[in-house]
N, C-alpha and C positions, 0 to 999 in steps of 0.2 A: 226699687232695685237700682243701685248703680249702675250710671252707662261703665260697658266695657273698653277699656285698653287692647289693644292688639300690639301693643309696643313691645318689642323683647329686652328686658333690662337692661338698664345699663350697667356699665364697668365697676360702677360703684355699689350695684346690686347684684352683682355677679356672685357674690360668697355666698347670698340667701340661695342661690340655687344650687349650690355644691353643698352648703351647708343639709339641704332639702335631700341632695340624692343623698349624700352619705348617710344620713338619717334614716332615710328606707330603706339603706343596706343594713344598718343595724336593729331597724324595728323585724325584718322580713328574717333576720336568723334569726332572734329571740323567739320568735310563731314555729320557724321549720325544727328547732330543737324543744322547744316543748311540745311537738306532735309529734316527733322522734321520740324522746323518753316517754313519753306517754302510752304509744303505741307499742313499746318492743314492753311497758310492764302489762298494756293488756294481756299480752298474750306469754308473757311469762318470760320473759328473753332479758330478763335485767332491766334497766332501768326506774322510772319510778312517775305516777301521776305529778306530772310538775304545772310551773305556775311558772313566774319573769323569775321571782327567788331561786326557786330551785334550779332554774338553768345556769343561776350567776354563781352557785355553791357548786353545781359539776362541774363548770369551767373554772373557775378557780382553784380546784382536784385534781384537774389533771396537769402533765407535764408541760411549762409555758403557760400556764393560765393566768397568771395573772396579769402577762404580757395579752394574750387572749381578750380580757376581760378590761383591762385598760384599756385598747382598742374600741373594742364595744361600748365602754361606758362615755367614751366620747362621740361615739354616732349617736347612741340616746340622748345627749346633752344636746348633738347638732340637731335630732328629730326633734327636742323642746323649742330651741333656738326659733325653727322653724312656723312650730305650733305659734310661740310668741309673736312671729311678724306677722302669720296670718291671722289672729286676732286683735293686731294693733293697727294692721296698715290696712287690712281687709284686700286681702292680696287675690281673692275668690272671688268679689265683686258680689259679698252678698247682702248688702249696703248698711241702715241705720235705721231701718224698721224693726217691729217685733221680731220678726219670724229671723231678719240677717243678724240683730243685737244677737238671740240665741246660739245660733251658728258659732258666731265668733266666742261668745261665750265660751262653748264646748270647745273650741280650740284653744282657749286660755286652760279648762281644765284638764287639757287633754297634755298640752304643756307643762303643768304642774305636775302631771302623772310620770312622765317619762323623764322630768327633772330628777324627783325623787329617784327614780331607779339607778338612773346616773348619778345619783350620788351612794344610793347605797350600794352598786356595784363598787366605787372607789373604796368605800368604806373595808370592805372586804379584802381587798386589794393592800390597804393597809392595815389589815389583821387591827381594825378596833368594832370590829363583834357586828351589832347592828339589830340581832338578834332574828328572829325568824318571821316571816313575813306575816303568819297568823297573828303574832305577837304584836307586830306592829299594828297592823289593822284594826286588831281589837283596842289599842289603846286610843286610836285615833277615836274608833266607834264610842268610847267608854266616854270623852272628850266630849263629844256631843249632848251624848247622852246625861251627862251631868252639868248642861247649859239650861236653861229657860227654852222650856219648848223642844228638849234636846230631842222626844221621839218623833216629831213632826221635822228636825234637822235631818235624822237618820232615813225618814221616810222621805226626804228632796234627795238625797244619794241614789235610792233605792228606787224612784220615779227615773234618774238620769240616767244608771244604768239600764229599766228598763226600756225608757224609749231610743236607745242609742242603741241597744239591742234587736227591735223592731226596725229599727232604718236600717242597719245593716241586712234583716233578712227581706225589708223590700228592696234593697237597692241589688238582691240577689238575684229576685224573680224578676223584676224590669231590667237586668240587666244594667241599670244606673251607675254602677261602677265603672263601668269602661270607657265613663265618656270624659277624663283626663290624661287616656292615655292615647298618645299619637298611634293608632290602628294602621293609617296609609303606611309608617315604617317598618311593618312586621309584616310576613307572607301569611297567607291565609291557613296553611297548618298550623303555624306559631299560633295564630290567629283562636283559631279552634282549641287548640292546645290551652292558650292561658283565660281564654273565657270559660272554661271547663274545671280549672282550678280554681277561677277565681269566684267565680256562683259557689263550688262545694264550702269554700273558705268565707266566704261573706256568711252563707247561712250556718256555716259551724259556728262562727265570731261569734253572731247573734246566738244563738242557744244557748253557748256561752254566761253573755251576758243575762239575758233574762234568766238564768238560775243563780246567777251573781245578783240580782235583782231580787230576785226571792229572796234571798238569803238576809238579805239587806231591812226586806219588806220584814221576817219575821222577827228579825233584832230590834228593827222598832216596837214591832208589836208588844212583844216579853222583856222590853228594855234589856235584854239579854245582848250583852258586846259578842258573846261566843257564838251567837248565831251567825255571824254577819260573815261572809266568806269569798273567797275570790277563784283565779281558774281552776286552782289546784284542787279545792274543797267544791267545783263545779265537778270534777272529773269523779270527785269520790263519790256525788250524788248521783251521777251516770251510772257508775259502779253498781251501787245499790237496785239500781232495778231491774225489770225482766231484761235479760238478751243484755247483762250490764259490759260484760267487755268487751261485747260484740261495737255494744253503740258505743262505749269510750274511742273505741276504736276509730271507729267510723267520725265521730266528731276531732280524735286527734290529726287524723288523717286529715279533716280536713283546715286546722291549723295548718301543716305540713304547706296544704293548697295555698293559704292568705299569704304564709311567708314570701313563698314562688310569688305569688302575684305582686306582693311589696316589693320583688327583687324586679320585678319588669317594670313597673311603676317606680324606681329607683332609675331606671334607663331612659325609659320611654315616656316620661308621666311630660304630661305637655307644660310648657314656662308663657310660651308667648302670648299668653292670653290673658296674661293675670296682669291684674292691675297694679304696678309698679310705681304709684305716685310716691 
C-alpha cells in the first residue's frame, strides 16, 4: 500500500475537487429520483420503476428539461472526470498491488459508466434518439456474446456487478462508508441522521446490484442478450415477488437514502488525505 499524503491540493488541483463535488451532486440526484419514481409507482401514485435512463427521459418531459438535464449531464461527465483521476493518479492511496490495481480498475469502469450516461443524457438533449437503455445493454451484451469466449466475457460483467454489490452491503454493516467523510464537521443529530440513510442506501445499492448480477449471470448462461438487465429490470424483479411493492418500496426508498448520502458526501467527503502527486 501506498504511504499516505496529507497534503491538501494544490491550485493546480483544485478543479479535481470541484470537479469531484459537483459530480456527487449529480450522481446523489440521479439515486434520489429514481427512488422517487419508483416509489410513488409502488404504490400507485404515478411514476414509474426507473433506472439512470428513465430519470433522463422524465427530465427532459418536463418543462426546462433539457436545461435540467444539461446541467446534469455535466456533473455526470465531472463524476467520470473524477472516477478517471482516481484511477490514474490513485488519489485513494490504494497503491500497485493486486487488491489496489483492482480498486482502481473499478474506478476506471466506474468512469466509463457514468461517461456513457453523460453522453447519452446529451444525446437526448439534442433529440438524436439513443434509443432505450434495455436496447442498449442488450446490444452491448449481444457484442460480447458474439466474441470468442463471449459467455465467459458476459460472466466477468456479471462477477463485477456481483462483487461490487457485496462490498457495498458490507461496507453497510461495518459502517465503512463513512470513513471519507469529515464527521468532526456535522453535529451528532446530522451525525445519526446520515449514518442511518446511508447503511439503508449502501445495502439497497447492493441488492440492487447482485440482481443486476443475476441477470448478467443468466445471459451468459442461455447466451440470451435479453436476460441481462439493469436497476429498472432489478425493480421489476422485486415486483414479482411475495410482499413485491412492498420491498420495491423499501429498496427504492432506500436509493432515495444513497442519493442524500452522495449529497453530504458532495460537502463533507474529506480531500486532504488523498494523495495528490
Amino acid at each position: 500500500m501506498a504511504s499516505i499524503s496529507h497534503a491538501a491540493p494544490s491550485p493546480d488541483d483544485k478543479w479535481v475537487e470541484n470537479f469531484a463535488r459537483f459530480g456527487y451532486i449529480a450522481k446523489g440526484a440521479v439515486y434520489v429520483m429514481i427512488g422517487g419514481l419508483t416509489v410513488a409507482a409502488a404504490f400507485n401514485y404515478g411514476g414509474q420503476k426507473a433506472g439512470k435512463m428513465t430519470v433522463f427521459k422524465f427530465i427532459d418531459g418536463v418543462p426546462g428539461g433539457s436545461i435540467l438535464l444539461g446541467i446534469l449531464a455535466l456533473g455526470l461527465l465531472a463524476y467520470a472526470v473524477w472516477r478517471f483521476v482516481q484511477a490514474s493518479r490513485d488519489t485513494e492511496n490504494e497503491g500497485s498491488d493486486a487488491k489496489g490495481i483492482a480498486k482502481r480498475l473499478g474506478y476506471l469502469v466506474s468512469g466509463i459508466m457514468y461517461g456513457f450516461l453523460s453522453y447519452y443524457a446529451v444525446r437526448l438533449i439534442v433529440k438524436t434518439g439513443g434509443g432505450g437503455s434495455g436496447g442498449s445493454r442488450e446490444t452491448l451484451v449481444a457484442k460480447l456474446l458474439s466474441q470468442p469466449f463471449g459467455q465467459w466475457l458476459v460472466g466477468i460483467v456479471a462477477l463485477f456487478f456481483i462483487v461490487k454489490g457485496v462490498r457495498q452491503i458490507i461496507k453497510a454493516y461495518t459502517g465503512s462508508f463513512k470513513k471519507k467523510v469529515q464527521q468532526s464537521s456535522i453535529s451528532a443529530d446530522k451525525k445519526r441522521l446520515f449514518t442511518k440513510w446511508g447503511r439503508l442506501g449502501y445495502y439497497s445499492r447492493g441488492v440492487i446490484l447482485l440482481i443486476v448480477g443475476y441477470m448478467f449471470v443468466k445471459a451468459a448462461l442461455q447466451a440470451n442478450p435479453s436476460q441481462a438487465g439493469g436497476t429498472q429490470e432489478a425493480f421489476g424483479y422485486l415486483q414479482s415477488t411475495s410482499y413485491g411493492p412492498w420491498l420495491m418500496a423499501l429498496i427504492a426508498i432506500g436509493l432515495i437514502g444513497y442519493g442524500i448520502f452522495t449529497f453530504i458526501k458532495a460537502r463533507y467527503r474529506t480531500m486532504s488525505g488523498i494523495n495528490w502527486r
